[in-house]
Backbone as XML, in Angstrom:
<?xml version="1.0"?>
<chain id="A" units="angstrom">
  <residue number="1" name="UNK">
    <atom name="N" x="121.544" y="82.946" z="81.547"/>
    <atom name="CA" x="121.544" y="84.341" z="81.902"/>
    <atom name="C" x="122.825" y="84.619" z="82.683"/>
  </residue>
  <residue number="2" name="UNK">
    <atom name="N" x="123.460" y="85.906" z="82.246"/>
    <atom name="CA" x="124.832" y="85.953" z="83.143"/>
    <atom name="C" x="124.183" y="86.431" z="84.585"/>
  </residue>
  <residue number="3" name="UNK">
    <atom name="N" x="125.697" y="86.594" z="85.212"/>
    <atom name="CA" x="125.080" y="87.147" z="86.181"/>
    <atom name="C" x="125.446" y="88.815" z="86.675"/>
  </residue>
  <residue number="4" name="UNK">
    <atom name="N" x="125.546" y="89.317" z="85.155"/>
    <atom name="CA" x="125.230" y="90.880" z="85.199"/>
    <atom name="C" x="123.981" y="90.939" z="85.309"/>
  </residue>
  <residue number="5" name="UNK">
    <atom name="N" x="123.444" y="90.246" z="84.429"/>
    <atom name="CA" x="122.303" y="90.085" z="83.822"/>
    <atom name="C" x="121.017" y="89.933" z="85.048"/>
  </residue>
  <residue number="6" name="UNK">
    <atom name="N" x="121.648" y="88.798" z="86.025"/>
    <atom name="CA" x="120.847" y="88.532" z="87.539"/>
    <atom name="C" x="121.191" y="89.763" z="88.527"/>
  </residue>
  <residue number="7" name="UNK">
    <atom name="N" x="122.163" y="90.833" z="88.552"/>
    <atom name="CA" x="122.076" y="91.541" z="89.308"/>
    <atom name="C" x="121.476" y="92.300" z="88.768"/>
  </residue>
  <residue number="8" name="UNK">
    <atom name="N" x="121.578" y="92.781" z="87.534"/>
    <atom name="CA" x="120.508" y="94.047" z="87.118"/>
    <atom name="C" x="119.305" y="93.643" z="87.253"/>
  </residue>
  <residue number="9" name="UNK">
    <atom name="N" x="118.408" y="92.730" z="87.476"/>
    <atom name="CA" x="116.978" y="92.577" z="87.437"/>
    <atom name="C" x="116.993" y="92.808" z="88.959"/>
  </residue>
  <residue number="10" name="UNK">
    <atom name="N" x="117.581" y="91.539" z="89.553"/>
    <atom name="CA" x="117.607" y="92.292" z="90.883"/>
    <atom name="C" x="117.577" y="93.233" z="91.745"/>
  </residue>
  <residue number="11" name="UNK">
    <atom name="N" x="118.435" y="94.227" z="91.047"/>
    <atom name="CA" x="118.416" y="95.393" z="91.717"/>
    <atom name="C" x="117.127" y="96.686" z="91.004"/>
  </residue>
  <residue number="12" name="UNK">
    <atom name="N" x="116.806" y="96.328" z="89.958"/>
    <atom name="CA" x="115.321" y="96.544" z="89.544"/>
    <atom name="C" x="114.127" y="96.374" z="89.879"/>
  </residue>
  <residue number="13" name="UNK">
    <atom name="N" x="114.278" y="94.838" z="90.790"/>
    <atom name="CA" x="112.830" y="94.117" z="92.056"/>
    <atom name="C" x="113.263" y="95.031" z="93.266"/>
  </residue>
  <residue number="14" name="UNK">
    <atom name="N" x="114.497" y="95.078" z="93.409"/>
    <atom name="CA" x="114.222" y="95.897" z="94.224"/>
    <atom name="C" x="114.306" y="97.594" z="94.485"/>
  </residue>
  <residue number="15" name="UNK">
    <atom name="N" x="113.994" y="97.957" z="93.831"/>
    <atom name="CA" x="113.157" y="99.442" z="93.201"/>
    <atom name="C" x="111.999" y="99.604" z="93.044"/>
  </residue>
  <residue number="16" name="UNK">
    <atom name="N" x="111.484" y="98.935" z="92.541"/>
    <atom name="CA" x="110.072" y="98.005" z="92.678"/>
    <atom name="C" x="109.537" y="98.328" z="93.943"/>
  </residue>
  <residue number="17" name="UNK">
    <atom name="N" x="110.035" y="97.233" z="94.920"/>
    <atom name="CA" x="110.000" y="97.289" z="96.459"/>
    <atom name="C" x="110.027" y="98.021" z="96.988"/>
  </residue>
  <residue number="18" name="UNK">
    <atom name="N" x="111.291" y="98.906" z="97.000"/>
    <atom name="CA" x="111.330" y="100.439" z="97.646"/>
    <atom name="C" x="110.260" y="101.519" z="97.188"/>
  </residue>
  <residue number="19" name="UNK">
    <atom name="N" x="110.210" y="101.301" z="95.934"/>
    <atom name="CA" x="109.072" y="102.666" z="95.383"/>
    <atom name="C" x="107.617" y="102.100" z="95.819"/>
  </residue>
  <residue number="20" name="UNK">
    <atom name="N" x="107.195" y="100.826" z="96.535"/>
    <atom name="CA" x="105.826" y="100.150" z="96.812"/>
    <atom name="C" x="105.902" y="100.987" z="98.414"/>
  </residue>
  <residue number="21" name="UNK">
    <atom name="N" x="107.061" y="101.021" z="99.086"/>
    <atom name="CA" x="107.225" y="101.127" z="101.001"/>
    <atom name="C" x="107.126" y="102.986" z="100.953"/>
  </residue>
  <residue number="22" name="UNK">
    <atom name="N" x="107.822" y="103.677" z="99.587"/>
    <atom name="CA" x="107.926" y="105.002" z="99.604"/>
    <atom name="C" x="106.515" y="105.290" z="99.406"/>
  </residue>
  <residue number="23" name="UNK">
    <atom name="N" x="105.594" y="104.452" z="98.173"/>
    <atom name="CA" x="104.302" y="105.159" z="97.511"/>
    <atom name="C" x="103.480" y="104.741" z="99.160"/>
  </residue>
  <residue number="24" name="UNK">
    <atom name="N" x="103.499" y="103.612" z="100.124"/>
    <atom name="CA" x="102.556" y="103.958" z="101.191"/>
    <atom name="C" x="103.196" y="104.873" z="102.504"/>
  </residue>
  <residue number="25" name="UNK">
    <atom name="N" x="104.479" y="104.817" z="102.345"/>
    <atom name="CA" x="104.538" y="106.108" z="103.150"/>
    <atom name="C" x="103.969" y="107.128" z="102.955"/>
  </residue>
  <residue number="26" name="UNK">
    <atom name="N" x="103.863" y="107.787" z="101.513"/>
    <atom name="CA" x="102.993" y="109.175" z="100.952"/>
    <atom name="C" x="101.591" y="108.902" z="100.619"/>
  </residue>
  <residue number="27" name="UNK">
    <atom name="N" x="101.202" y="107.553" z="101.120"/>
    <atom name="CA" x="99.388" y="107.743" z="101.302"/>
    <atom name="C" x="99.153" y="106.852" z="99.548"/>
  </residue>
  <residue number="28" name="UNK">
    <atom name="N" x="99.831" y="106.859" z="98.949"/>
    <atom name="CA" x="99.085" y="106.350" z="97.717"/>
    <atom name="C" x="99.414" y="104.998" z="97.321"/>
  </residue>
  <residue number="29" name="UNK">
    <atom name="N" x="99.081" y="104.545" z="98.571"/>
    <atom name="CA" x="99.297" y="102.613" z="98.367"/>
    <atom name="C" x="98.912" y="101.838" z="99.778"/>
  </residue>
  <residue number="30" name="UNK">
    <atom name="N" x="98.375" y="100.867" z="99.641"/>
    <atom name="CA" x="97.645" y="100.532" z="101.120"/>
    <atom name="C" x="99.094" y="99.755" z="101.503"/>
  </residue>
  <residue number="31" name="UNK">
    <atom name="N" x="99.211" y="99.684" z="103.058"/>
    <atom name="CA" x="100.471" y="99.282" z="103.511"/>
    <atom name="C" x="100.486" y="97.523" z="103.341"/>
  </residue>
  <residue number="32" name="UNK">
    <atom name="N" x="99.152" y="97.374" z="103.177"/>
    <atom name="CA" x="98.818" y="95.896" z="102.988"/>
    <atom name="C" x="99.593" y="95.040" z="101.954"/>
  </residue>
  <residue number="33" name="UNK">
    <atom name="N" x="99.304" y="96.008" z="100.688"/>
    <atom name="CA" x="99.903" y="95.635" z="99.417"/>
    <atom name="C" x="101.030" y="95.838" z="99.549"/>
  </residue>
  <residue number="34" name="UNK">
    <atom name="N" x="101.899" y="97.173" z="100.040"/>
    <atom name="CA" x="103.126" y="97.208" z="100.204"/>
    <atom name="C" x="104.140" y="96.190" z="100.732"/>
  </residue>
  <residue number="35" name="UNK">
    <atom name="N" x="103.457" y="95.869" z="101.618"/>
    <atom name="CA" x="104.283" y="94.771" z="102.762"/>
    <atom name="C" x="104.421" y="93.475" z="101.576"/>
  </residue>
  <residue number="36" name="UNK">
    <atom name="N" x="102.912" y="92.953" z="100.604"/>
    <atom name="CA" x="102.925" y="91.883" z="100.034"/>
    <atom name="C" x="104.115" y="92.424" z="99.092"/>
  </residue>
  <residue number="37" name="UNK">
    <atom name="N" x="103.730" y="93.588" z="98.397"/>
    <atom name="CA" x="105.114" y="93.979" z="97.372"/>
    <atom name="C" x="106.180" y="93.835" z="97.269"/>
  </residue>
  <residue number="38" name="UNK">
    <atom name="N" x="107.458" y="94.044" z="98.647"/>
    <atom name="CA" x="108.667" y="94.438" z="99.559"/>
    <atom name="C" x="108.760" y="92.337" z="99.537"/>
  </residue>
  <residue number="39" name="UNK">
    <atom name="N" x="107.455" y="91.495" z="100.469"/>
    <atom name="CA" x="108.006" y="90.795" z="100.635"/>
    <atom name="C" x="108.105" y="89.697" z="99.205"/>
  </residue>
  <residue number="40" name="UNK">
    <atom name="N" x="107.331" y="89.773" z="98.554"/>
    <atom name="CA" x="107.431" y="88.668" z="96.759"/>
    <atom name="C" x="108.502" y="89.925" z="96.408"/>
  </residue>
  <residue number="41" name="UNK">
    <atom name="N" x="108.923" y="90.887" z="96.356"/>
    <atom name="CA" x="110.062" y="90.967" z="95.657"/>
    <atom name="C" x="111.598" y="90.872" z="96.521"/>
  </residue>
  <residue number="42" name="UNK">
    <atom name="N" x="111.756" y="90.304" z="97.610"/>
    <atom name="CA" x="112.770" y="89.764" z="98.044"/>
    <atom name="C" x="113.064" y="88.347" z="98.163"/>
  </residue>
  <residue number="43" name="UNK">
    <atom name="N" x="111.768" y="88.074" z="97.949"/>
    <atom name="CA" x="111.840" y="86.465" z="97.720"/>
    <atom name="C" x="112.191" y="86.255" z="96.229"/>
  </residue>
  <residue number="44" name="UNK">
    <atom name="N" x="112.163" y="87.188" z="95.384"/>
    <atom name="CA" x="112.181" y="86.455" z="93.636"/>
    <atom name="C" x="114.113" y="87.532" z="93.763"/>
  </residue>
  <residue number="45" name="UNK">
    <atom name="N" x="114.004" y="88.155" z="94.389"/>
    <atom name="CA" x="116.114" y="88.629" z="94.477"/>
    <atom name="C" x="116.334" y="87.549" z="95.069"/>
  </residue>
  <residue number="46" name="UNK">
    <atom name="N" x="115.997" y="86.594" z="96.351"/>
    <atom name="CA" x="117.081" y="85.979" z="96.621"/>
    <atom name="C" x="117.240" y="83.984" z="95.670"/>
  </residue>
  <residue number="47" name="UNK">
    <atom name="N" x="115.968" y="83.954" z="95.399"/>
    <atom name="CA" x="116.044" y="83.140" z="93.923"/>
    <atom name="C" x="116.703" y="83.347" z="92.967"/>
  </residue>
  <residue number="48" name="UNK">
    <atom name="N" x="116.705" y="84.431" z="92.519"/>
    <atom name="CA" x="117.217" y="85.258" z="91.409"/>
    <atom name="C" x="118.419" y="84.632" z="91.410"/>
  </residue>
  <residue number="49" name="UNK">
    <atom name="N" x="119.519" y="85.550" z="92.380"/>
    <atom name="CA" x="121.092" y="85.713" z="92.986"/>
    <atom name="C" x="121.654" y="84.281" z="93.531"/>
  </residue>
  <residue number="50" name="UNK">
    <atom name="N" x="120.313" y="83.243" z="93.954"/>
    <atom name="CA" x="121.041" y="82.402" z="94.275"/>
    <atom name="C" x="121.139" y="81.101" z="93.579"/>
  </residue>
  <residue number="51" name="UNK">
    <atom name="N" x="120.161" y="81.067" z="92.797"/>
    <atom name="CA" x="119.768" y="79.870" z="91.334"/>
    <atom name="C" x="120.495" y="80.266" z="90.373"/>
  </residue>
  <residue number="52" name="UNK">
    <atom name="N" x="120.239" y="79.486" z="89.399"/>
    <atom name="CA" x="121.015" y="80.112" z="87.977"/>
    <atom name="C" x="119.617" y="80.668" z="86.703"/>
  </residue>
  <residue number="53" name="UNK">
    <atom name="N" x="119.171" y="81.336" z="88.145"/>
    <atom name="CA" x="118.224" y="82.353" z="87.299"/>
    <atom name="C" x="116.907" y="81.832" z="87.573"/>
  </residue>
  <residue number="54" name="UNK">
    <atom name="N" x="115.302" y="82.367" z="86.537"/>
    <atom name="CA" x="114.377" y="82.402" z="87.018"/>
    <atom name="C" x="114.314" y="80.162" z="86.813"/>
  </residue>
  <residue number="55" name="UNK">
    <atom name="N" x="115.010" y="79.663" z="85.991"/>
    <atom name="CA" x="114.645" y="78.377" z="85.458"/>
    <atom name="C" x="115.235" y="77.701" z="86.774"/>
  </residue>
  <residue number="56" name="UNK">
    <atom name="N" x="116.171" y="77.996" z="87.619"/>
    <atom name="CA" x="116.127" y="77.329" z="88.891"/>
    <atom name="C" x="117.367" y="76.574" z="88.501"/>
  </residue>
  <residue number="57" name="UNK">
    <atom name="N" x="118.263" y="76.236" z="87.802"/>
    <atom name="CA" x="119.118" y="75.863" z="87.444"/>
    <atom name="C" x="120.309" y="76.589" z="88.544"/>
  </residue>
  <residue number="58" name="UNK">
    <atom name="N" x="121.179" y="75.601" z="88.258"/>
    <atom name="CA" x="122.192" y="76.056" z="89.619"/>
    <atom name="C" x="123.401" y="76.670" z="88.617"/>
  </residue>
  <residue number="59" name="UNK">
    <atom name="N" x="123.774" y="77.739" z="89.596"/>
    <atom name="CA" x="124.782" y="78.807" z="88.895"/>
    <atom name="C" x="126.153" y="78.543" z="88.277"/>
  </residue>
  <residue number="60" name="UNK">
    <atom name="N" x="125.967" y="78.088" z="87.110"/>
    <atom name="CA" x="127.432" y="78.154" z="86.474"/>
    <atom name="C" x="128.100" y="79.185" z="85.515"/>
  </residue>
  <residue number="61" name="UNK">
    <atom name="N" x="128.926" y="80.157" z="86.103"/>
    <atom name="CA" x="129.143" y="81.258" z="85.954"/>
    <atom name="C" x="130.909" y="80.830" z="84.578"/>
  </residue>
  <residue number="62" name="UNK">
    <atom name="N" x="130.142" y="80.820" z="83.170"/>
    <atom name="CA" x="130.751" y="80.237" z="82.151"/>
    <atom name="C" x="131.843" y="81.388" z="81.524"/>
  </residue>
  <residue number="63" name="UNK">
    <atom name="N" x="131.439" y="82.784" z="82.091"/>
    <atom name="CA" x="132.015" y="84.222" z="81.567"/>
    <atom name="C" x="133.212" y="84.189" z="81.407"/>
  </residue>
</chain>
């Protein structure tokens, strides 16, 4: 996977994240889930960005 490829998902988890912290600010999401939401999707960006993707392989950037 390049790593256009790892920032665009990335920055997709975290949209994800933000739209989980926005939907319990406006009442339609328990803050419970939110918090779990925000925190598994900063943990799978900084895997993401810092492996060579979800297979855990270390980053060799071949481009």
């Amino acid at each position: 996977m390049s790593r256009a490829a790892r920032i665009a998902i990335a920055v997709l988890i975290g949209l994800v994240g933000a739209g989980g912290v926005v939907s319990a600010i406006l009442g339609g999401l328990a803050w419970g889930f939110a918090l779990l939401l925000v925190s598994g999707a900063v943990v799978a960006v900084i895997k993401l960005l810092e492996s060579g993707g979800p297979e855990g392989a270390p980053f060799r950037d071949s481009d």
